[in-house]
N, C-alpha and C positions, 0 to 999 in steps of 0.2 A: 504494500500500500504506500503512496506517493502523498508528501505533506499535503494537495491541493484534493484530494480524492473525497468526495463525499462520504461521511459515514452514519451508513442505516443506525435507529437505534431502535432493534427488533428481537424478539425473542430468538433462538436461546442465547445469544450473544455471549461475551466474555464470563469465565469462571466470575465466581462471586466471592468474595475475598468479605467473613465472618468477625464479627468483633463484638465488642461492648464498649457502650458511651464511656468514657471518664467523667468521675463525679455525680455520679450514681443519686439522688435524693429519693428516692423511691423506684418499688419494683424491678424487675430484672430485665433490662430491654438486650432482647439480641438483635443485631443490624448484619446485614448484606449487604455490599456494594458490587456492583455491575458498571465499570468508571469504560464506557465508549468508544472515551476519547477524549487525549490531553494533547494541546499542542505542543509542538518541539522547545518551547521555553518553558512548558511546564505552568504558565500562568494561568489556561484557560482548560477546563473538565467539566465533560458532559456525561450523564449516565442515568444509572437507576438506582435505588435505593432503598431500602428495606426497612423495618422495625418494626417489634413487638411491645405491647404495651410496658411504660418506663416514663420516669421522670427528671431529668437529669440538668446540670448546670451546661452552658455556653454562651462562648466568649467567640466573634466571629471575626478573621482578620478579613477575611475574604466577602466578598458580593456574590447573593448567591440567589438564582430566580427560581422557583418552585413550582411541578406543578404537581399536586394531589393526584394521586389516579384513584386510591383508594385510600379508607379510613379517613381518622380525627386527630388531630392533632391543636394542641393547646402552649401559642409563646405568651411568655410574659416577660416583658420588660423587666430592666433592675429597678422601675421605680412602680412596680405592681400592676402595671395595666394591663391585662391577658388578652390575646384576641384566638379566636374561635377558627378553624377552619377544617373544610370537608372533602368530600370527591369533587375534585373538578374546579378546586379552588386554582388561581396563581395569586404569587406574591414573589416578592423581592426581599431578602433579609439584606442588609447591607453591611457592610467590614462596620466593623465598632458596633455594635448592637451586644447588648447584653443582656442575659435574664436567664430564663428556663424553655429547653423543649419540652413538653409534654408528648409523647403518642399514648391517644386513647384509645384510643380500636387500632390494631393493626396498621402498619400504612406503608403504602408503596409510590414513591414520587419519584417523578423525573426531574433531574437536577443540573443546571446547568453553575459552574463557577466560574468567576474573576480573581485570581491570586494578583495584584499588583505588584 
């Protein structure tokens, strides 16, 4: 594959690479990722993404656009302001954001990142 080549981001694609959030504040979330595709500097990742219900702390250096395919997920700010989101949501977290992920039901998002 050549830096300029389109790339699908379709089932079964890349192995999925297993982990746990750091700084845990509740329940036991397990994650998968499925990363597409990053480019040759390494600043720009796109993929898939997985979680089981968990609670956990984050700190974001990176811009990162969301889109829900399935499940609930619950951020909240570090100054307490929670917001809500479902299947079929988008949003944008952006570098410096601080607070809490929540996944309440299960959730699998498509994820694109900016590392500057």
């Amino acid at each position: 594959m050549s830096a300029t080549d389109i790339v699908r981001i379709a089932e079964p694609g890349p192995a999925a690479e297993e982990g746990t959030p750091s700084r845990v504040l509740s329940g036991e979330p397990r994650t998968k990722t499925r990363n597409y595709y990053a480019d040759s500097a390494e600043h720009f990742y796109a993929g898939i993404w997985e979680s089981t219900p968990g609670k956990w702390q984050v700190e974001y250096s990176e811009h990162e656009l969301v889109h829900l395919l399935a499940g609930r997920v619950v951020l909240t700010d570090a100054n307490g302001q929670a917001q809500r989101f479902g299947p079929g949501d988008m949003f944008v977290i952006p570098a410096g954001f601080r607070g809490t992920w929540e996944t309440v039901e299960s959730v699998r998002k498509l994820y694109a990142i900016y590392q500057g």
